[in-house]
Each structure stands twice: as C-alpha cells, then as structure tokens.
Backbone and ligand atoms as CSV (ligand in chain L), in Angstrom:
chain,resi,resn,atom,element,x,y,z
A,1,UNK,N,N,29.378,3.021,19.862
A,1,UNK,CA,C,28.154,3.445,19.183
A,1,UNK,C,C,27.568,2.265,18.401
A,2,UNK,N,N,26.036,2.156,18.320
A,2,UNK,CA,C,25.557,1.294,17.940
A,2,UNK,C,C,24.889,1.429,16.582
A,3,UNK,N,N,24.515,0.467,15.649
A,3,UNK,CA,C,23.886,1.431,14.673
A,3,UNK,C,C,22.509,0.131,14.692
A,4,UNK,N,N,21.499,0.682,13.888
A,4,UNK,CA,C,20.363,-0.169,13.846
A,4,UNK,C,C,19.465,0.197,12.425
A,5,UNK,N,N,19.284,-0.606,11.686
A,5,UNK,CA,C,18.848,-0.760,10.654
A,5,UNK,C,C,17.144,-1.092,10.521
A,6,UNK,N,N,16.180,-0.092,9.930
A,6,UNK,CA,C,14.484,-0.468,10.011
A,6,UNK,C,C,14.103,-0.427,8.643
A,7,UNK,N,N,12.676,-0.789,7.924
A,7,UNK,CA,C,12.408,-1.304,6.813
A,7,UNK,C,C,10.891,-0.657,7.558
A,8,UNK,N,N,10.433,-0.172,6.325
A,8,UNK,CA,C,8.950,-0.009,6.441
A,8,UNK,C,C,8.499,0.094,5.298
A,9,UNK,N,N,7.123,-0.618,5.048
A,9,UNK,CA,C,6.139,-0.200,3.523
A,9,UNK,C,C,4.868,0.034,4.388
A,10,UNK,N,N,4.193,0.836,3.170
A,10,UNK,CA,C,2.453,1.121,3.553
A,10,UNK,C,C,1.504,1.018,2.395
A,11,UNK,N,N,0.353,0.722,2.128
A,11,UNK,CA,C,-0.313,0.648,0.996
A,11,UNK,C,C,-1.520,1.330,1.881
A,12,UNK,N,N,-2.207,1.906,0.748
A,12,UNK,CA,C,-3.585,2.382,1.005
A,12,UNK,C,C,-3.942,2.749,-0.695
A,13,UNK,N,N,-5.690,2.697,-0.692
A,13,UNK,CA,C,-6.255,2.459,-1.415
A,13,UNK,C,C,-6.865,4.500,-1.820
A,14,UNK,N,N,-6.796,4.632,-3.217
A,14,UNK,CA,C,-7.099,6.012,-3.324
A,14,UNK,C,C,-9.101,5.751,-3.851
A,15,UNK,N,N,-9.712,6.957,-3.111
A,15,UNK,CA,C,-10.992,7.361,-3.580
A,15,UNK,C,C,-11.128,8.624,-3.939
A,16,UNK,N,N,-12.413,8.737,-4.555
A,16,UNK,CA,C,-12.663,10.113,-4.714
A,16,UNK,C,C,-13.455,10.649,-3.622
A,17,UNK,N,N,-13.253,11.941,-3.062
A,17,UNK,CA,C,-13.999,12.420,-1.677
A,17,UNK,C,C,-12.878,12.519,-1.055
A,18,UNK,N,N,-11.526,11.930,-0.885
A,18,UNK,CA,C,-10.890,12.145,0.170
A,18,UNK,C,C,-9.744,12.959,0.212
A,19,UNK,N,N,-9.007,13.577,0.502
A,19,UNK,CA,C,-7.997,14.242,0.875
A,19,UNK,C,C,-6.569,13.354,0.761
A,20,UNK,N,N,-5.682,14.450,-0.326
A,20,UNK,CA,C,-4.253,13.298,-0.403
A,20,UNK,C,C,-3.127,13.912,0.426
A,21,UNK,N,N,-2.999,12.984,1.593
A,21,UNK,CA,C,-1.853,13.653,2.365
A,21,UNK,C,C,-0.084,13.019,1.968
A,22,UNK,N,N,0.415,13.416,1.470
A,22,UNK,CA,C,1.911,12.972,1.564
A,22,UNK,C,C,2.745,13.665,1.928
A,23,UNK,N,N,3.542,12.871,2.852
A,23,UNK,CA,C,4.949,13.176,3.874
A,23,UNK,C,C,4.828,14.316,4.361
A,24,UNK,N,N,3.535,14.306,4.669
A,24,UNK,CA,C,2.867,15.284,6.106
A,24,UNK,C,C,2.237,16.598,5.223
A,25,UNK,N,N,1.945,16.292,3.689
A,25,UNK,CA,C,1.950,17.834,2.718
A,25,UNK,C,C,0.309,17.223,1.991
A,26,UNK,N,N,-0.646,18.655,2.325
A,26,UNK,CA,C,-1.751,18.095,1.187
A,26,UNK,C,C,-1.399,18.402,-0.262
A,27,UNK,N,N,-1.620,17.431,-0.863
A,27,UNK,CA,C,-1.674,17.693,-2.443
A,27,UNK,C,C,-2.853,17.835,-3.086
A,28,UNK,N,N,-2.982,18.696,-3.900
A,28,UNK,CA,C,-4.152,18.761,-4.396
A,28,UNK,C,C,-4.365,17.697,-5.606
A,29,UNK,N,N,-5.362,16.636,-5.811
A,29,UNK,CA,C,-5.834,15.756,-6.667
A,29,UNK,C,C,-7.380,15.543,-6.394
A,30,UNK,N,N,-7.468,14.794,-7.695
A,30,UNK,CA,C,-9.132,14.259,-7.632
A,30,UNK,C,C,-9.305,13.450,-6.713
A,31,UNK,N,N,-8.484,12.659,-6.259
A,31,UNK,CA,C,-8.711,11.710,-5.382
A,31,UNK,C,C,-7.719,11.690,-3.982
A,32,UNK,N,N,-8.060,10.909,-3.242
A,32,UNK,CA,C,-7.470,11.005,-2.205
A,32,UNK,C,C,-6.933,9.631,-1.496
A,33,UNK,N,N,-6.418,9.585,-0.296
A,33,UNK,CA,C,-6.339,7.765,0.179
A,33,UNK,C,C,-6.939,7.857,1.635
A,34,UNK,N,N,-7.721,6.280,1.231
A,34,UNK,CA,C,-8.475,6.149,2.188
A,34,UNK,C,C,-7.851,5.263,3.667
A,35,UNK,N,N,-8.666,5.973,4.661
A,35,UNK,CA,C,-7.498,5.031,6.108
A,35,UNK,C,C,-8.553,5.955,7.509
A,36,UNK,N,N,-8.026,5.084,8.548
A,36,UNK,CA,C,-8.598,5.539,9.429
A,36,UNK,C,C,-8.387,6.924,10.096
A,37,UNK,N,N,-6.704,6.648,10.062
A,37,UNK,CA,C,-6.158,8.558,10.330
A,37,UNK,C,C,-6.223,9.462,8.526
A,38,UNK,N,N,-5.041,10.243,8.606
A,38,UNK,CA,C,-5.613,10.993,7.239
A,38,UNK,C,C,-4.113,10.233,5.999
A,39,UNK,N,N,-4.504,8.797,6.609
A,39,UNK,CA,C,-3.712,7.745,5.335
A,39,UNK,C,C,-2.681,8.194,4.826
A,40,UNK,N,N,-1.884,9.160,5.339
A,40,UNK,CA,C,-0.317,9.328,4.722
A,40,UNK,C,C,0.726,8.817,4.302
A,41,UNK,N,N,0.804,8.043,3.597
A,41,UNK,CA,C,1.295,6.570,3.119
A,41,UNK,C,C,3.028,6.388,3.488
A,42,UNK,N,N,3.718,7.773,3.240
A,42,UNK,CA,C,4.989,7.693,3.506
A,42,UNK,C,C,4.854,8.023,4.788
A,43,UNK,N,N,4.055,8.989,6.012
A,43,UNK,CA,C,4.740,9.325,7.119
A,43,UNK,C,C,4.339,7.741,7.738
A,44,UNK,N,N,3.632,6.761,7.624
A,44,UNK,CA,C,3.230,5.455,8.282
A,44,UNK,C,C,4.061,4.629,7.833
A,45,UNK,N,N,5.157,4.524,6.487
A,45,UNK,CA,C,6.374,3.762,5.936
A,45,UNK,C,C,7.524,3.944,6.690
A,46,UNK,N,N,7.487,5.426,7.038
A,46,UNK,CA,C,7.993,6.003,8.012
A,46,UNK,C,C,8.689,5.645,9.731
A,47,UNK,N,N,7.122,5.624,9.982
A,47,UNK,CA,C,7.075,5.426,11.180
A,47,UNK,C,C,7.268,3.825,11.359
A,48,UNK,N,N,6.723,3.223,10.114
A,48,UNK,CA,C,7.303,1.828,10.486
A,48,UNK,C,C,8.670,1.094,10.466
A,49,UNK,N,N,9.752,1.848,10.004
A,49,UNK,CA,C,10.891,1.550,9.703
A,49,UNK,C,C,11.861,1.927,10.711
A,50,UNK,N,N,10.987,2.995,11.346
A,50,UNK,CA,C,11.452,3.296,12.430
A,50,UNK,C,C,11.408,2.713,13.492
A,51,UNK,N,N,10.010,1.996,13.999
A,51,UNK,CA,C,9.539,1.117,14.910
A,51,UNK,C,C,10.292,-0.251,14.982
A,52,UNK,N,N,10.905,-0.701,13.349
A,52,UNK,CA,C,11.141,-1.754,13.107
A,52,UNK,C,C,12.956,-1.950,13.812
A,53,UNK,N,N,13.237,-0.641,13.184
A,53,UNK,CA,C,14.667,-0.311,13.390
A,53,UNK,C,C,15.187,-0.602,15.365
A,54,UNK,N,N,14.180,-0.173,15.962
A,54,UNK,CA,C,14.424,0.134,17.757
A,54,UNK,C,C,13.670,-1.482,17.901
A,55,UNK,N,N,13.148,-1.944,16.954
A,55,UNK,CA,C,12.454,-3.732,17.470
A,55,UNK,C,C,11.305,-3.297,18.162
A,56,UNK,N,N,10.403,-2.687,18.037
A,56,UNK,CA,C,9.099,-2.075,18.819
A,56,UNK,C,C,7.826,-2.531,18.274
A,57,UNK,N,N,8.211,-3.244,16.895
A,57,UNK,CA,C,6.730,-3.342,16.485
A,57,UNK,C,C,6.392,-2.830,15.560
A,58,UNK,N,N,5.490,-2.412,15.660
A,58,UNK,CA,C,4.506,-1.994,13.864
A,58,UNK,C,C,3.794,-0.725,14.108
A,59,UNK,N,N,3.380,0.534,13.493
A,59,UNK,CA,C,2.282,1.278,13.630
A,59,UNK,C,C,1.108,0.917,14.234
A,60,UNK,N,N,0.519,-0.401,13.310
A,60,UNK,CA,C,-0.618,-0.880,14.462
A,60,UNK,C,C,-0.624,-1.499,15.690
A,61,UNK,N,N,0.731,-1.503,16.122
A,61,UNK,CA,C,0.406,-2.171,17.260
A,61,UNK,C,C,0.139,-0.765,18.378
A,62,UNK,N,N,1.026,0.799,17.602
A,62,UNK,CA,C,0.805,1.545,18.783
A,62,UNK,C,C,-0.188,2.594,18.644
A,63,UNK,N,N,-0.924,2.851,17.508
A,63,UNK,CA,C,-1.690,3.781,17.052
A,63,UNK,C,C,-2.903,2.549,16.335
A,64,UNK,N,N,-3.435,1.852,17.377
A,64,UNK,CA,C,-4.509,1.053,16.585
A,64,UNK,C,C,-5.639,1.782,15.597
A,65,UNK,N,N,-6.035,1.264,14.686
A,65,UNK,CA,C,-6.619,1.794,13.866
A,65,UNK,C,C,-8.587,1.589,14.052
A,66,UNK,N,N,-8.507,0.906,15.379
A,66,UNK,CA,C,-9.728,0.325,16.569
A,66,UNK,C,C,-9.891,1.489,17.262
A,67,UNK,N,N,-8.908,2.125,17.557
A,67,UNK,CA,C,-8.640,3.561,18.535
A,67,UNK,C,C,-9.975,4.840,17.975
A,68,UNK,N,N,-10.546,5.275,18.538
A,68,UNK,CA,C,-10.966,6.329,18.100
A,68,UNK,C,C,-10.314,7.490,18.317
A,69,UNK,N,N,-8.872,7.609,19.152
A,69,UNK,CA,C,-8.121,8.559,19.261
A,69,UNK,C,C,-7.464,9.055,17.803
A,70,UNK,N,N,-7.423,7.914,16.985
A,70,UNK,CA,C,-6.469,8.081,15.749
A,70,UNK,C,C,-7.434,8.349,15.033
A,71,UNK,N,N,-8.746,8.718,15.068
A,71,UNK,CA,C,-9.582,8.818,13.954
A,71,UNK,C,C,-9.403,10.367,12.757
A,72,UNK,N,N,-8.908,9.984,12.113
A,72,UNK,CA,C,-8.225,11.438,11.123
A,72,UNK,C,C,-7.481,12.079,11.716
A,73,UNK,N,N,-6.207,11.145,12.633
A,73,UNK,CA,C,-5.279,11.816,12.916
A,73,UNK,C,C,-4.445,12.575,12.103
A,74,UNK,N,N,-3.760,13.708,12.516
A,74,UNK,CA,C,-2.683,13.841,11.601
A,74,UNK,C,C,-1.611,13.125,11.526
A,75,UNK,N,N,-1.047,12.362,10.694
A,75,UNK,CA,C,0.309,11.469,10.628
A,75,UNK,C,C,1.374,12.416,10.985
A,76,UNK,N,N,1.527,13.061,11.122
A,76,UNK,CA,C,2.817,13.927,11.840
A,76,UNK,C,C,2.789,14.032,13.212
A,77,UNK,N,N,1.738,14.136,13.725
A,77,UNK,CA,C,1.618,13.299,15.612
A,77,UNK,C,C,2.324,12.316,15.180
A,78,UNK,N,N,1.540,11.199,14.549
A,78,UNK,CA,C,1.869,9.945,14.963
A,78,UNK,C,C,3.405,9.419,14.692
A,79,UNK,N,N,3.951,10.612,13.455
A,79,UNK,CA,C,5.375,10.234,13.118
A,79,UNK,C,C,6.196,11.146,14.835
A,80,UNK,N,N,5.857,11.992,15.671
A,80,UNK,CA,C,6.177,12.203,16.597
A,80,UNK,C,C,6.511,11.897,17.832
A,81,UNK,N,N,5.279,11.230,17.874
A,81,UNK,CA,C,4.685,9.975,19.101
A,81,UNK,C,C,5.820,8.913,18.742
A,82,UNK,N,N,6.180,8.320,17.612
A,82,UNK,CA,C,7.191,6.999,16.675
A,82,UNK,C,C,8.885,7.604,17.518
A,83,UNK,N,N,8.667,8.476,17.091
A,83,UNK,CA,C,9.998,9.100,17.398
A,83,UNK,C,C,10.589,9.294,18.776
A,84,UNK,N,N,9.651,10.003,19.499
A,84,UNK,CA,C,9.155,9.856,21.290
A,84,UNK,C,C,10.017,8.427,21.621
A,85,UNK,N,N,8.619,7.155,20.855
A,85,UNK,CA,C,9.261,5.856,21.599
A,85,UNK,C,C,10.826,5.407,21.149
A,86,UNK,N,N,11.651,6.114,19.671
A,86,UNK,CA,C,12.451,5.344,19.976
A,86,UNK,C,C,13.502,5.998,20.948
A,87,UNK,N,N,13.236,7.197,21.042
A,87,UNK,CA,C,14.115,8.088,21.994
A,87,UNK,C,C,14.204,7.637,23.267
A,88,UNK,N,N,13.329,7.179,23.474
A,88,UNK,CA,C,12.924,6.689,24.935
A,88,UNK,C,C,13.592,5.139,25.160
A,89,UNK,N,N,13.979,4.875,24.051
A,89,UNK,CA,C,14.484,3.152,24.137
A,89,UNK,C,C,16.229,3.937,23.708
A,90,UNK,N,N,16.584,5.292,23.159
A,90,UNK,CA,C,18.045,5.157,23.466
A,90,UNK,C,C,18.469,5.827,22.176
A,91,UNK,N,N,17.703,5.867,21.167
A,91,UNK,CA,C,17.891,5.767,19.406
A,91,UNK,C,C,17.637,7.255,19.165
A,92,UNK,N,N,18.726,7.783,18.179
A,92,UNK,CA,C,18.380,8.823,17.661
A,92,UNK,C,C,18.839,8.459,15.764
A,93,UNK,N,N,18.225,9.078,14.926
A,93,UNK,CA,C,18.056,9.016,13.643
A,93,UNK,C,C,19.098,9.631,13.212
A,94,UNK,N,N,19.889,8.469,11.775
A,94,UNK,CA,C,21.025,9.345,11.626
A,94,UNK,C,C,20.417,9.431,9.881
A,95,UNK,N,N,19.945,9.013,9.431
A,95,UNK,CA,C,18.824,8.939,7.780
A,95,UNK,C,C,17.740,8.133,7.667
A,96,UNK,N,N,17.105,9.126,7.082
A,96,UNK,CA,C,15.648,8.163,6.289
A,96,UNK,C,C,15.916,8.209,4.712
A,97,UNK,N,N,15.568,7.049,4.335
A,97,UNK,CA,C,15.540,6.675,2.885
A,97,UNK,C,C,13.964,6.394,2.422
A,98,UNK,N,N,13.386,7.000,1.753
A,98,UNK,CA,C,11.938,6.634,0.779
A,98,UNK,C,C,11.749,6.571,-0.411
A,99,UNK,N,N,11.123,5.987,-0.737
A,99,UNK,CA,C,10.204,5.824,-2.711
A,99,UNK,C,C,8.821,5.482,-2.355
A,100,UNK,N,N,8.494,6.634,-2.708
A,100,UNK,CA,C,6.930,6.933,-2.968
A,100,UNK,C,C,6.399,6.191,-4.470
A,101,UNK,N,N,5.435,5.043,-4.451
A,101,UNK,CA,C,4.935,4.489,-5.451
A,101,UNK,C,C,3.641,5.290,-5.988
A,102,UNK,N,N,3.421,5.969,-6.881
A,102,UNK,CA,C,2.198,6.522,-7.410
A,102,UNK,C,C,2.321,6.694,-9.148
A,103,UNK,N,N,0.967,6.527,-9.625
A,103,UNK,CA,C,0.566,6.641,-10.736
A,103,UNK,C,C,0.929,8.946,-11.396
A,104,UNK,N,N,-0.425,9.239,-10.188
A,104,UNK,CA,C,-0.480,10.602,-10.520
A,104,UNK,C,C,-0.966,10.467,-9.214
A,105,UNK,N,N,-0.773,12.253,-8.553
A,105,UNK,CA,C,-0.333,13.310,-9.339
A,105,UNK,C,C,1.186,13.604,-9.039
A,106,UNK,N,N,1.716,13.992,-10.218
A,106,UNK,CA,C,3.687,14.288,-9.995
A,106,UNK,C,C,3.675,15.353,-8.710
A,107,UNK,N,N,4.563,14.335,-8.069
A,107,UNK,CA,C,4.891,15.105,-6.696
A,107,UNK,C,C,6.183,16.064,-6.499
A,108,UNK,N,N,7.407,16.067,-7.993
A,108,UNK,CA,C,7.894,16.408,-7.727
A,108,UNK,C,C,8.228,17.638,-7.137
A,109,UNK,N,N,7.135,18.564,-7.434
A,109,UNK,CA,C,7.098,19.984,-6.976
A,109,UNK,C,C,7.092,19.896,-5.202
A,110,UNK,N,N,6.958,18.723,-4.779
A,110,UNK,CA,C,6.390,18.852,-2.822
A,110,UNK,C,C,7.509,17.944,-2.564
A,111,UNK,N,N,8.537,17.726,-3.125
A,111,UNK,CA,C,9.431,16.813,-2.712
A,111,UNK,C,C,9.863,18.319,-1.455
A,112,UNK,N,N,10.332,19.174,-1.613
A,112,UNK,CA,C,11.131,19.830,-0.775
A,112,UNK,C,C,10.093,20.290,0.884
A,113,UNK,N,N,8.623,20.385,0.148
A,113,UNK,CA,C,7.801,20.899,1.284
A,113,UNK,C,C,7.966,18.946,2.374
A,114,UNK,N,N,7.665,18.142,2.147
A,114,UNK,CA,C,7.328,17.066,2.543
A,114,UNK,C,C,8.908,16.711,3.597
A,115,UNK,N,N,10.004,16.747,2.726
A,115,UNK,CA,C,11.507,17.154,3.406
A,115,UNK,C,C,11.584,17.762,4.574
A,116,UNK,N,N,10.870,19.064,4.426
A,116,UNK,CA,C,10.778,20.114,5.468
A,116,UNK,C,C,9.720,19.578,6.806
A,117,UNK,N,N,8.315,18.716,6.166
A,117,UNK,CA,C,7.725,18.446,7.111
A,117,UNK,C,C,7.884,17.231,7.930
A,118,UNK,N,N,8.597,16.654,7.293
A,118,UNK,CA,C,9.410,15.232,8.271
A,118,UNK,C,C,10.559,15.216,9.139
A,119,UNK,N,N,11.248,16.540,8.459
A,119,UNK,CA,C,12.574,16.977,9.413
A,119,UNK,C,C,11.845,17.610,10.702
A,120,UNK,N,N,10.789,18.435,10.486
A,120,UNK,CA,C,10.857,19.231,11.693
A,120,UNK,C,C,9.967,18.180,12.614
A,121,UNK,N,N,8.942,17.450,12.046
A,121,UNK,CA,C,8.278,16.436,12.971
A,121,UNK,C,C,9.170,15.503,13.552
A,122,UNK,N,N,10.349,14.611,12.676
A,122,UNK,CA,C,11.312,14.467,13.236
A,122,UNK,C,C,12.464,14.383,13.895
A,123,UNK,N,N,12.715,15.742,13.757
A,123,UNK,CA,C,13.453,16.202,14.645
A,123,UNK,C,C,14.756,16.263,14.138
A,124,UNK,N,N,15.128,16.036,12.769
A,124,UNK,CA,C,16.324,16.162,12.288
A,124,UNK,C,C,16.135,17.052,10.845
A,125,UNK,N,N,17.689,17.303,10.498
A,125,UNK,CA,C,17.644,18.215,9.148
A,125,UNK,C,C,17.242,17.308,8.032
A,126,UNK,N,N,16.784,18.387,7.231
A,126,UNK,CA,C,16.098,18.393,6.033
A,126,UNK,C,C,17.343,17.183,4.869
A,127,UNK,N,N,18.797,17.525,5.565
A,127,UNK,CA,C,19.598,17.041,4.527
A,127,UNK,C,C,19.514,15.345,4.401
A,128,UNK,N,N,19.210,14.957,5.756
A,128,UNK,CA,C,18.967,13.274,6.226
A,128,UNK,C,C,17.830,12.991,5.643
A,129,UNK,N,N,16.901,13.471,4.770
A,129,UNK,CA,C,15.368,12.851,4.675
A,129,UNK,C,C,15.584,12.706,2.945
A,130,UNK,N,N,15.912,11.701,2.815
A,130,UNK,CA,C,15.619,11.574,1.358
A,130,UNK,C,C,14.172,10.874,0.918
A,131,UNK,N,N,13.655,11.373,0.101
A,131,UNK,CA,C,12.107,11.441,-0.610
A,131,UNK,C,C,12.334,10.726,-2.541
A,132,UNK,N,N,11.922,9.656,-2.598
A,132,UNK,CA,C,11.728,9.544,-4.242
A,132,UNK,C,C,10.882,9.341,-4.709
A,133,UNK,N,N,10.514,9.304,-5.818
A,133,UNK,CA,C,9.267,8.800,-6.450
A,133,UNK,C,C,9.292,8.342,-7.659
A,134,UNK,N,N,8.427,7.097,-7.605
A,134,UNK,CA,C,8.175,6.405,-9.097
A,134,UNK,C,C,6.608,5.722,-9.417
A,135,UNK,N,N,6.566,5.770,-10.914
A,135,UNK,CA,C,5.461,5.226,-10.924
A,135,UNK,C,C,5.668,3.237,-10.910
A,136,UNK,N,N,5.126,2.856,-11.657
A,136,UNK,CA,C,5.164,1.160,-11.888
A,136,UNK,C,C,4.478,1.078,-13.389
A,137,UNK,N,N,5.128,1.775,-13.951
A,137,UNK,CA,C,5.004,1.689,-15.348
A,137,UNK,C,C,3.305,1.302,-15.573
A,138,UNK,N,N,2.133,1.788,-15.208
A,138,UNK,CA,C,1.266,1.937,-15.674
A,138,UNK,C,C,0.630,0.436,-15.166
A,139,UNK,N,N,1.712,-0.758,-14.599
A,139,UNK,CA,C,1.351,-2.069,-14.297
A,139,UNK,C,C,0.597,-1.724,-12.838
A,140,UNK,N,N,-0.154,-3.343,-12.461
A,140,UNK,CA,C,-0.718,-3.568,-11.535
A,140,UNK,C,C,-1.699,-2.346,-10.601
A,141,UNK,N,N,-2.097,-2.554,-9.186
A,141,UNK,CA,C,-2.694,-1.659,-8.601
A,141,UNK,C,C,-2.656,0.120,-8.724
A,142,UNK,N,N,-1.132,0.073,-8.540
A,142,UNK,CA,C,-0.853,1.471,-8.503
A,142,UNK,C,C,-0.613,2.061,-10.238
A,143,UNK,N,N,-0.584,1.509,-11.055
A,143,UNK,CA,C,-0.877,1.445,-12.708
A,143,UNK,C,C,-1.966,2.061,-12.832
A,144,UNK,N,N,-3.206,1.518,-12.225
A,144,UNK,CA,C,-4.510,1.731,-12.421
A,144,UNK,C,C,-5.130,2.707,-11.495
A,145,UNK,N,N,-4.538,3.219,-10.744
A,145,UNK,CA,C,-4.390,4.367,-9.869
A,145,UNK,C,C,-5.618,4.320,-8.765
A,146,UNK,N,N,-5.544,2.737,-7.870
A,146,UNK,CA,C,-6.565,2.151,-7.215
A,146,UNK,C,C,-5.817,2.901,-5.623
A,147,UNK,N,N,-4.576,2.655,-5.995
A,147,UNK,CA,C,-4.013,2.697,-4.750
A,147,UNK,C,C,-2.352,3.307,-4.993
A,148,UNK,N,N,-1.767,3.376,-3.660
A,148,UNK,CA,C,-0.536,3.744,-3.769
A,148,UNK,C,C,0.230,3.074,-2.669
A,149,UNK,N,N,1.271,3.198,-2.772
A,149,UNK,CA,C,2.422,2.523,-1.588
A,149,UNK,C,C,4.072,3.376,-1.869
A,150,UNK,N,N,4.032,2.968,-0.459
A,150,UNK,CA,C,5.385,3.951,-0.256
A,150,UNK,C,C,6.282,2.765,0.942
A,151,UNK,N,N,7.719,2.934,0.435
A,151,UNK,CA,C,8.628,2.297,1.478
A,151,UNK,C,C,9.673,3.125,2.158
A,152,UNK,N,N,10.030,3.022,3.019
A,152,UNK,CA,C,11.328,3.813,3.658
A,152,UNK,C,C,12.332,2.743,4.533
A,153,UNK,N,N,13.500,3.271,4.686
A,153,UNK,CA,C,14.738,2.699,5.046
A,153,UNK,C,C,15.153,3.747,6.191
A,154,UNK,N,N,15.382,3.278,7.490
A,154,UNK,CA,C,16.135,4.433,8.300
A,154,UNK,C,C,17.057,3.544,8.420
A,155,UNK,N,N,17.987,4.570,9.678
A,155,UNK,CA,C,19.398,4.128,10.298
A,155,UNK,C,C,19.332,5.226,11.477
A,156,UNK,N,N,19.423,4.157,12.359
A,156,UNK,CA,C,19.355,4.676,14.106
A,156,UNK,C,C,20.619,5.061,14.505
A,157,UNK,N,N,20.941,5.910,15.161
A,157,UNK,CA,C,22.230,4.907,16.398
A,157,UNK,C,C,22.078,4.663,17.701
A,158,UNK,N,N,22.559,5.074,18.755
A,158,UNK,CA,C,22.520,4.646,20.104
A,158,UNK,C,C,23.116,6.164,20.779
A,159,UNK,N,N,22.284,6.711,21.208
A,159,UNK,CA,C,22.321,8.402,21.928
A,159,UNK,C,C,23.243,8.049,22.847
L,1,ZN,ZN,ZN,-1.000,3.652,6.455
C-alpha cells in the first residue's frame, strides 16, 4: 500500500452582492466571495490538495476559470469531478485536514453541516473530514475582512 501526501490553499476576495458558500454550505452574511464558480474557498483548498496529492495539477488547470462551463458552478461538482480523477489514477482518501481563515461570520455552528457536505460529495465518512477555523487576529487582508483563505491537507492511498 502506498500512501500520498497533497497541500492545498485558496484565497478569494469577499463583496457585498454575493453569496457565501463554505465547504459546500450557504452561510448567511452581508457579504459574500467573489470567483468565477460560486468561490467556495475550502471545497477549491480541497480539491487542490487533492489534485496535488495524485500529482495532477491544480484546480485551474481542470476546471478553467476561461470555461463558461464553470460559470457559478457548484464547488461540490467540482470537488466530485477532483475525486473522479484521482480514482481513476488508483487513489482513494484516507483524511482531509482544513483551517478556514476568516474575520466573520463564526462558522462554528456549520462546522458539522459542511462535514456532512464534503463526506457525501466525497465519498467518505464524516469522521475523516476535519474542518477548523481561525481568524488572523484582526491583522492583514483577512483582518479587514477584504477577503478570506482556507488550506487543507489530505492523505491518499493506493486502491
Ligand atoms: Zn477558489
């Protein structure tokens, strides 16, 4: 058995007008993050750690953001579609690790819904998906609540 190690971050920028999607869950806020699909900051940290983990590349290389297919996609396709390719190269998911960077709004109440919506898009239990969150002490971008970023950590093995 093999094991394989991926790394993913995402940043996107928050406005007002838009819709806040995290780890596949709307939250209700004044503002929202802006992106070509519906900017889900952890399921695209996600999907990149995953991509990174099987050596495949990046989100943009397979869901271009040029695409008009992805235009307000839902990120739970695209964390699907992620999953598809690494299955297809051999890899099945044995944990995801995340920290969600945000100012406001406290997510802790959707930690369990967001759990639920990454396990079932991904295809594994709820117990493998760990979710955290912190702010940055009021410093820099996400301080000033311009933007947000999220990272995740998986671990593959070999099906
Ligand atoms: Zn993104």
């Amino acid at each position: 058995m093999a094991f394989r190690i991926g790394f993913g971050v995402d940043f996107h920028q928050l406005a007002e007008g838009r819709e806040l999607w995290l780890g596949g869950v709307l939250i209700p806020h004044t503002k929202g993050a802006i992106g070509h699909s519906d900017a889900d900051v952890l399921l695209h940290a996600i999907c990149d750690a995953l991509l990174g983990a099987a050596c495949l590349g990046d989100i943009g290389v397979h869901f271009p953001d040029t695409d008009a297919a992805y235009k307000n996609i839902d990120s739970k396709i695209l964390l699907q579609k992620t999953v598809d390719l690494i299955s297809n190269e051999g890899y099945t998911i044995v944990n995801i690790d995340s920290t969600l960077c945000l100012e406001e709004p406290k997510i802790k109440t959707y930690i369990s819904k967001m759990q639920e919506a990454i396990a079932d898009n991904a295809g594994v239990s709820q117990k493998v998906v760990s979710i955290k969150a912190t702010t940055t002490e009021l410093m820099g971008f996400v301080g000033r609540k311009e933007g947000l970023v999220a990272y995740a950590t998986v671990l593959l093995e070999t099906i």
